[in-house]
Structures are given as structure tokens and as C-alpha cells.
N, C-alpha and C positions, 0 to 999 in steps of 0.2 A: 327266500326273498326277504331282504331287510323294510323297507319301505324308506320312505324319506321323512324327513318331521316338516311338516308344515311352518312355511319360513315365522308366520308371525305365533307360533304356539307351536315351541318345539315338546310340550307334551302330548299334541296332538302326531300320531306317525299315520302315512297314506301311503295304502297298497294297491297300484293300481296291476288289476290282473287281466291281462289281456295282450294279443286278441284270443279269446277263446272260442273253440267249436265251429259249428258250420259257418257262422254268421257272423264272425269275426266282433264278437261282445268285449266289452271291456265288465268286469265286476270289481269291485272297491273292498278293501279289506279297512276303515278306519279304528286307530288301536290309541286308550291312553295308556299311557309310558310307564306312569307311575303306579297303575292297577292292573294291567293288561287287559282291562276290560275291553269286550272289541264290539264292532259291528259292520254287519255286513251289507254290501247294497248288490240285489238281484244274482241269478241263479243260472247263468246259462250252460251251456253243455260246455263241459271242461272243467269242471266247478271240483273236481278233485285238486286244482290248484287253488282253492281256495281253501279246503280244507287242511292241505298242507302248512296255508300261510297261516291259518288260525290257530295251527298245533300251539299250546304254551298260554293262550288267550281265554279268557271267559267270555264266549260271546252273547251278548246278551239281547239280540235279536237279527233275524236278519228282515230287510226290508228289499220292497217289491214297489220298483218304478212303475209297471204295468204289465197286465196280463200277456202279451206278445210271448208265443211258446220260444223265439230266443231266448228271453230274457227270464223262463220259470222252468225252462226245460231241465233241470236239476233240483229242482225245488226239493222232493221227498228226499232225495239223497244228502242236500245237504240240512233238513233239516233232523234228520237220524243221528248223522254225525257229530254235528254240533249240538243236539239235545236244545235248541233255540227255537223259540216263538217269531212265527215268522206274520208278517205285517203288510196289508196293503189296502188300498181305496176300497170302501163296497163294491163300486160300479168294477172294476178287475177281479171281485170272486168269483171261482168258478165251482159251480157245486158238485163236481169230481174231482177237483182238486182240495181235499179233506187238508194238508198242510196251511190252507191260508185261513187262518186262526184271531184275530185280532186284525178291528178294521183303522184307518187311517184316515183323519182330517184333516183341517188347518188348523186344529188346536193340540195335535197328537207332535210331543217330544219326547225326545229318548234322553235319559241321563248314562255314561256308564263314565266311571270313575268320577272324575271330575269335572269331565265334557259334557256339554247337552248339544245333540243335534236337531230341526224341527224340519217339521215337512211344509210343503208348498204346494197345495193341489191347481195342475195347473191342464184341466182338460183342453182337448184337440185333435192331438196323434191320438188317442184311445177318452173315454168320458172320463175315466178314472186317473189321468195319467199321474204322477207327484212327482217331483221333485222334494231334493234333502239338503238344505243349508247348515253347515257347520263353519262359524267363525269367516275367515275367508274363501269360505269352497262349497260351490256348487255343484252337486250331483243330479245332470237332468236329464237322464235319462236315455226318452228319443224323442224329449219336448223342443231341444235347443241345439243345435252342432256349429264347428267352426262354419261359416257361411248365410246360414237359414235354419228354419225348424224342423221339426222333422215330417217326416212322408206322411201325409193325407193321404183320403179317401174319397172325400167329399169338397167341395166349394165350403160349404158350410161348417167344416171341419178343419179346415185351414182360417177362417174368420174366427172361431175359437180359440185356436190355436193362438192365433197373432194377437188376441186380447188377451190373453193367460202370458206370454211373453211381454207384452207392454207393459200390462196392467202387475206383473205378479214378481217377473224377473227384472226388466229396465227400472225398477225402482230401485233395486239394488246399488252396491256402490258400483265403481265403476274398475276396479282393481279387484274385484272378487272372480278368480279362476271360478270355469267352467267346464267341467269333467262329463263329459258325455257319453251315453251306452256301449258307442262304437266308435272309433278312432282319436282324432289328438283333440288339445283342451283349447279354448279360447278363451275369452275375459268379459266380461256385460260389457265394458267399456268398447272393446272391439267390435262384438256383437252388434251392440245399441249405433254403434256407428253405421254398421254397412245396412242396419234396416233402416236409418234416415233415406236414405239413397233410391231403395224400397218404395218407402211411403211417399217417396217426392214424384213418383212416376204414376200414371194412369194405369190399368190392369184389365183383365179380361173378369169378369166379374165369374168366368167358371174355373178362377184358376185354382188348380189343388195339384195332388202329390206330389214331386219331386223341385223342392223350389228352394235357391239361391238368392238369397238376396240383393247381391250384388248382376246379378242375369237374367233376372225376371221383368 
């Protein structure tokens, strides 16, 4: 798998790998060009394709949207392979999973090559959950999807959620791609659109998991 170079940084290349495993995950392979230095975003089952796509690269971390066992369900395998420190929110450690090594804030970046990537702690879908902003691309996980956010649990977990997306992501620009855990990408600008539409409506004050924003 070649990846594509990121239209506005063609030393940045994007490897999107998916659908992978039960749960149809997407995982991200981000590569600079000029160093091969790479990194990884999340672990799901299938993650031998990711290790494939990393062959030739130095990967110099892999990081972890949130604990959800789709999305770490390969965690020790690929951290074996790729000999990489692997990264995620305190609130997603789990103390049998000995690979998660180094925690993540809103002050935690990654440099590799020439590239810096940062995180975006943007709790809801899980307490921990983060998001990764590189130049024009967002990696969010299963905070953000084409449509709405992602699945709740809670009434109170979905109000979370929709302030971590207002407050964390709509601030963004509006042309910045939207790369998500599981299926196709959207744009904040599309996004921030269809949750106008949303907030313009009345709600049931116990509404949580599975929500559209354009249907709710």
C-alpha cells in the first residue's frame, strides 16, 4: 500500500488501513517522506496490515484514540513488531494492558521527521477519548463520524461529547478532512453544518447512543 501525500504537505503520506477485523476499524499509517519516520494511529484486529505498511519506516510511536478493545485489540502485537512506544489518555489505561506506556494530554506532540502531530482530548464516547490533528487532518477516532458523534452510553455522555466537538473540533477550520475509526471521512465544515440543524431542534433531554445529526 503506497498511501497518498496529503494534498497540502506532500511530505506528509496517509495510509488509510481499513476496514480491518470484526468491527470494520479503519487504522492510519502517517509517514514523512523525507525521513520515513512514521506513526501510527490505533490497533485493531487486522493490524498485520499495518505492520506490512510500516515495513521500511521508523515508527516512532503508535498512538491510541481510546480504550474500546476494537480499537487495541492488537495493541501487544503491534507493539512487538514495531519496537514503538505506544500512547494514550490516562482515563483509557488499563492495568493489564502493560503496552500502554506513556500518557497523553492536550499538551502531548509527536515530532517525526519534520512533521509534528498534537492531540485533542476530546472526552464523551469514552472519558479518555483523543483525537490527533496533523496540518490539514483529523484523526478522531469514535468522537466524530460523517453524520454525528459517536455512540454513547449515557444522556450525560452524549452532552460531553457535543461539548468536546463544539468546543474542541468546530473550532477548527472548516476545510480540515475528518478521518474516522470506522468508515468514510467528512470535513469540520460539513460536519459543523449538519450539527447547526441539531442544535436548532428541541431534544429529548435522555437522548444518547446512536445519534445523527441530521435525524435526531
Amino acid at each position: 500500500m503506497g498511501g497518498v501525500p496529503a494534498d497540502n504537505d506532500p511530505q506528509l503520506r496517509i495510509e488509510k488501513l481499513g476496514p480491518l477485523g470484526s468491527w470494520a476499524n479503519n487504522a492510519y499509517l502517517l509517514v514523512d517522506t523525507a525521513s520515513n519516520d512514521s506513526l501510527v494511529i490505533d490497533a485493531p484486529e487486522g493490524s498485520e496490515a499495518i505492520i506490512e505498511a510500516a515495513s521500511g519506516t521508523t515508527v516512532r510511536g503508535i498512538l491510541v484514540t481510546h480504550s474500546h478493545v476494537d480499537h487495541i485489540a492488537r495493541i501487544e502485537l503491534l507493539q512487538g513488531a514495531l519496537d514503538a512506544p505506544v500512547y494514550c489518555h490516562p482515563a483509557e489505561a488499563w492495568e493489564d494492558r502493560p503496552g500502554f506506556v506513556a500518557p497523553i494530554d492536550d499538551a502531548s506532540e509527536w515530532e517525526f521527521g519534520n512533521l509534528r502531530l498534537r492531540a485533542i482530548v476530546t472526552p464523551g464516547h469514552t472519558p479518555g477519548s483523543t483525537c490527533f490533528l496533523i496540518d490539514e487532518h483529523l484523526f478522531s477516532g469514535d468522537t466524530l463520524f460523517p453524520g454525528g458523534p459517536g455512540r454513547t452510553r449515557r444522556p450525560e455522555d452524549l452532552q460531553q461529547e457535543i461539548a468536546s466537538i463544539t468546543s474542541r473540533l468546530y473550532t477548527l477550520d472548516d476545510g480540515i478532512a475528518v478521518h474516522p475509526g470506522h468508515g468514510d471521512d467528512t470535513t469540520i465544515g460539513q460536519s459543523r453544518g449538519e450539527y447547526a440543524v441539531f442544535s436548532s431542534r428541541q431534544h429529548d433531554p435522555g437522548l444518547h447512543g446512536d445519534v445523527l445529526w441530521l435525524d435526531a
